[in-house]
N, C-alpha and C positions, 0 to 999 in steps of 0.2 A: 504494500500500500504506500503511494507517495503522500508523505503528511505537508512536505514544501518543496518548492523548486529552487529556493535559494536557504541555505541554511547558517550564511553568514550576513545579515540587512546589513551591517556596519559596510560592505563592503562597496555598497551601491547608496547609502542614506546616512548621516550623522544628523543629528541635535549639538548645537555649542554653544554655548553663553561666555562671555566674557565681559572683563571689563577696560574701558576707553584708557590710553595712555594721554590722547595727544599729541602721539609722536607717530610717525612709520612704523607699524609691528607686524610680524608675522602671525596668525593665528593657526596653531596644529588642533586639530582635530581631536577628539579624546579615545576615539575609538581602538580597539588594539587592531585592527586593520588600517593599512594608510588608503585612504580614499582620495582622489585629485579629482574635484567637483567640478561640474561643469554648468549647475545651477547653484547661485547661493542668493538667498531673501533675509535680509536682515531690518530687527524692529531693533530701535531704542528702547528699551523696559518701562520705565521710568518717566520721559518727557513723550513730548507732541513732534520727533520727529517723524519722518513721513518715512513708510517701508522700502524698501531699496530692494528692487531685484536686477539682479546681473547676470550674464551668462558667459560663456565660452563664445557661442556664436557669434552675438553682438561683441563683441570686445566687453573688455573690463574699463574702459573708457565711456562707456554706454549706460545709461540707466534708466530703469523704469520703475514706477511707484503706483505700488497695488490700489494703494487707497483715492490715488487721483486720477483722470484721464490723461493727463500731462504728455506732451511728445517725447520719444526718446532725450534722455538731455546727457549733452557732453561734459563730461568732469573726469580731473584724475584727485581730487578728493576723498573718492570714497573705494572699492577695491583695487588694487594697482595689479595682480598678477593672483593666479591659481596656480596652487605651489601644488608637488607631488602627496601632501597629507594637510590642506588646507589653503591658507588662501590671506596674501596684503592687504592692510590696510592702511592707505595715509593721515596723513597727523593732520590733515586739514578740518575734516569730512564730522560734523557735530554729527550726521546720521548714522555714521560707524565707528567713529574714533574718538568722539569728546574726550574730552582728562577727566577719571572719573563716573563715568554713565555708562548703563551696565547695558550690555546688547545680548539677544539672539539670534544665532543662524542658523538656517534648516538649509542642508546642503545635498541635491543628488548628483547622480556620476548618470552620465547618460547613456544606456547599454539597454539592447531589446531585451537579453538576458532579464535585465530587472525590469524591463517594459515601459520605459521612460526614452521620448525622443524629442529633438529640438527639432523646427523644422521655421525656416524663412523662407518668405517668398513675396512674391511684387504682384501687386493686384492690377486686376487684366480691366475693372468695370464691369466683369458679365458672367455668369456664374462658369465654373469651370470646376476640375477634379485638382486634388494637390497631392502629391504622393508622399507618404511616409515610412518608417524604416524601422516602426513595431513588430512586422510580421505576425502581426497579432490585432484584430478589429477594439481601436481605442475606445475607453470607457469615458474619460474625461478630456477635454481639450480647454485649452485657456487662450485664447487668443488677444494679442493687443496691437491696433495700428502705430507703427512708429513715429509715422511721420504727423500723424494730425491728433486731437484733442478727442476722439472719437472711446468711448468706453470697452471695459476692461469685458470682452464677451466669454462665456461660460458652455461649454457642452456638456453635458452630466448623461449615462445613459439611463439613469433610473426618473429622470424628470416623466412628466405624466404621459408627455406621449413625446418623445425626445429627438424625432426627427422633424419637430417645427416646436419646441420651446428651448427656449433660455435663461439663462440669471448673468448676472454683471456684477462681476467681483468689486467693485469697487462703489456699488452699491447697496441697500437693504433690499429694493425690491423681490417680492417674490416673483416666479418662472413667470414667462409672457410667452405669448403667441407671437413668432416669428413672422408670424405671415397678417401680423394686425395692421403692418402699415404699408407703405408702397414700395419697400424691398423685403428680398429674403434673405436669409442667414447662409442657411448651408440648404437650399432649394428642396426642403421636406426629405432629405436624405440622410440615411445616416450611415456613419462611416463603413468602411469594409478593413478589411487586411492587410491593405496595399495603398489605399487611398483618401481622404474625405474631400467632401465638396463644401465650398464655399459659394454661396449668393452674389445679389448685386450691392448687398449692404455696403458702404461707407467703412463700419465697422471691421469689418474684412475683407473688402478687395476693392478699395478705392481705385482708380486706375492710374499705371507707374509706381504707386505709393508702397513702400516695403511694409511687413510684416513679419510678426514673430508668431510663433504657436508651441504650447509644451503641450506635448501627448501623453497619458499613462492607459496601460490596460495591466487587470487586476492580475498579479502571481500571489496562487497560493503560495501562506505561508509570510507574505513579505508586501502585499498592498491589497486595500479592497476598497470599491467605490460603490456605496449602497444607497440604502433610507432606510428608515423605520419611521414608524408613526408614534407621534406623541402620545402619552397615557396619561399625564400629570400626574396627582398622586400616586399610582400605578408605575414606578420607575422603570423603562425595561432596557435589558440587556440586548444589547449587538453582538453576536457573533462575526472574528473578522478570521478567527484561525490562527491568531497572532499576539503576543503581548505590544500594544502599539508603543512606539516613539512618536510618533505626531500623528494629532486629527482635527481635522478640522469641517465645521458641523455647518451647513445652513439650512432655515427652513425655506422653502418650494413653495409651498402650498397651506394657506392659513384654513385649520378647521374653523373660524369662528369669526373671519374676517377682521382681527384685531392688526394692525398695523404689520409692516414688513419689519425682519430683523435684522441685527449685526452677521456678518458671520464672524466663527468664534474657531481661536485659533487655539488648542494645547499640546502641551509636550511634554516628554520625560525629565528634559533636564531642569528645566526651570519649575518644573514636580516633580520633583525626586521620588515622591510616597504620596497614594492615598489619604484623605481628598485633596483633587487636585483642586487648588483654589486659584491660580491665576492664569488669566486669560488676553489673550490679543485679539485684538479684532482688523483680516486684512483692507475691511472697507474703511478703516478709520485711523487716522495718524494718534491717535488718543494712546495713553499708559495703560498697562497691565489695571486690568479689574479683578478684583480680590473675592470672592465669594466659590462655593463648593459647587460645582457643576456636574461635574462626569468622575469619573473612576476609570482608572485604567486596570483591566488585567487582565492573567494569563493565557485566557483565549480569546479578549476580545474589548469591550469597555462597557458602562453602566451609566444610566445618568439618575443624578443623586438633584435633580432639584425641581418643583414645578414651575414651570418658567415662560414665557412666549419665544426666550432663543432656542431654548433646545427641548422644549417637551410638555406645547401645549395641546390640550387636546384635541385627537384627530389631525393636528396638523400633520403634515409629511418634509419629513427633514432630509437632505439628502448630505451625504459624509466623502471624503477621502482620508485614509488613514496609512501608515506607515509602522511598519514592522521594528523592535527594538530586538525581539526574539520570536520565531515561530513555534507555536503552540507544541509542537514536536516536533523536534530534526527530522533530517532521511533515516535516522539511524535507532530511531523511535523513543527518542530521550525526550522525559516532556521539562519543557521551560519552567521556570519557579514563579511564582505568584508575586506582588509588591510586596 
C-alpha cells in the first residue's frame, strides 16, 4: 500500500521565521534537508508591511504583493539571491529585513515530483491553451498580471462548479461567476494534464502583457487542496493524510449570507504546539491575529473555533495545505502527533 509519494516535505516545502538584522543576511533554512526555493512569500509578523512574493522565474529583483493588485515592482531591497538551502536578504527592505521585526517564509522548490510549477506567459487578448509541466491535471492555480493593477485570480478545483468560478486572493470576496461579466477567465474549462486555458479577461491574458501562474496538484502524503463545510459549534476535522506545515483556509460560499472573509494563513513554525493561535491573512498587509482557530495534526487538522473565517454554518471553505510529515512513510512508520 503506498501511504505517500514523497516521504521527505522538507525537501520540496520549508516554514522559516526569522528575525530582521538591517543589514544583508543570508537566511538557511531549518530543515535537515537543504532545499534551494524557487518560490519564497514573506509576511512581516508584527507591522502592516505588505506580503512579498518572489520567484526564481521573475528574478529576485521582481516582486509581487499578495494583499494588493500592484504591478510587478523592481527593487533589490528585499530578496537578493536563492542560495542552495535558503535565500538573501538586503539590509534595505523594512518588508524583509527591518532591524529587529520578526518575518515568515513559506518557501517551495519547484518539481512535478512534488506537483508544484511556475509557468509565465504573454497574453495573446483571446482565449487560448497554456501548457504546463505538472504532468498531473492542476488542483489550484494562482495567477497574477505583471504588468497592470488587475487582481490576484484564484483556480481552486473544489469551488462549486470550478470551470467558471473564482476567488481573488487579495480579496474577501467569496467564489463569483466567471462568466457574470463581458469576459471569461479560463473559457468554462478546466485544466487537463498538459494544459489550462485562459479567457479574454484583463486579469489573465491582457494582450502583449506578461504573466505569472503557480500550479499545484494534490501528492499524497505531502499536499491536499479540498473544502469542508462549516458546522460551528460542531468542530470538524479534515483529513489531509499529513501532519500539515502550512494551511491556508478561505470561505467560497456563505451559508447564511453574512459578509465575505479574510483568508487565513497558518503554520508550524510560528505554532510550534497546539492551539494554534496566530494567524496571517494573505489579503491583508495587517499583523499576526492572536486567537485559537484550527489544530494541526497527525493526519490532518481540526478547527477549534465558531467563526465566519473558518466554520460558519453550512458555509463551504475551501483549503491548500502542506505537508511537515506524512501520516505514514513508504515504509509504514506513522508520524507522531503535536
Amino acid at each position: 500500500m503506498a501511504y505517500t509519494t514523497i516521504d521527505d516535505p522538507e525537501a520540496y516545502f520549508q516554514v522559516k521565521t526569522y528575525t530582521g538584522t538591517g543589514s544583508s543576511a543570508s537566511i538557511t533554512l531549518d530543515g535537515d534537508t537543504d532545499m534551494q526555493p524557487d518560490l519564497v512569500w514573506i509576511k512581516e509578523r508584527g507591522g502592516t508591511q505588505n506580503h512579498i512574493v518572489t520567484d526564481a522565474v521573475r528574478g529576485t529583483n521582481k516582486n509581487l504583493y499578495s494583499d494588493t493588485p500592484t504591478a510587478d515592482a523592481t527593487t533589490t531591497d528585499n530578496i537578493t539571491a536563492f542560495g542552495s538551502d535558503g535565500f538573501t536578504v538586503a539590509g534595505a527592505g523594512n518588508e524583509t529585513n527591518g532591524s529587529d521585526k520578526t518575518y515568515v517564509a513559506w518557501c517551495w522548490k519547484e518539481s512535478a515530483t512534488a506537483g508544484f510549477d511556475i509557468v509565465a506567459y504573454t497574453g495573446t487578448g483571446s482565449t487560448h491553451t497554456q501548457a504546463h509541466s505538472l504532468s498531473a491535471v492542476p488542483h489550484m492555480i494562482i495567477f497574477k498580471n505583471r504588468e497592470g493593477t488587475n487582481w490576484w485570480t484564484v483556480y481552486h478545483h473544489k469551488l462549486s462548479a470550478p470551470a467558471d468560478r473564482a476567488l481573488f486572493l487579495n480579496n474577501t470576496y467569496v467564489e463569483f461567476d466567471e462568466d457574470s461579466g463581458s469576459e471569461t477567465l479560463w473559457n468554462d474549462t478546466v485544466p487537463t494534464s498538459s494544459v489550462f486555458t485562459v479567457g479574454d479577461a484583463e486579469g489573465l491574458n491582457t494582450n502583449t502583457e506578461t504573466q505569472i501562474t503557480y500550479l499545484w496538484t494534490a501528492k499524497q502524503g505531502y499536499s491536499r487542496f479540498g473544502k469542508y463545510i462549516g458546522r460551528a459549534s460542531n468542530f470538524p476535522f479534515i483529513y489531509t493524510g499529513f501532519k500539515p506545515a502550512m494551511l491556508i483556509i478561505k470561505g467560497a460560499l456563505s451559508g447564511d449570507g453574512d459578509a465575505a472573509q479574510n483568508w487565513e494563513l497558518y503554520d508550524n513554525k510560528r505554532n510550534p504546539g497546539n492551539g494554534m493561535t496566530l494567524t496571517l491573512f494573505p489579503n491583508t498587509s495587517g499583523a499576526e491575529s492572536d486567537q485559537v482557530r484550527v489544530d494541526f495534526l497527525s493526519n490532518g487538522f481540526k478547527i477549534r473555533q465558531n467563526s465566519d473565517g473558518v466554520n460558519d454554518n453550512d458555509s463551504t471553505y475551501i483549503y491548500m495545505a502542506f505537508a511537515e510529515a506524512p501520516f505514514v512513510n513508504s515504509n509504514g512508520v506513522p508520524c507522531n502527533a503535536r
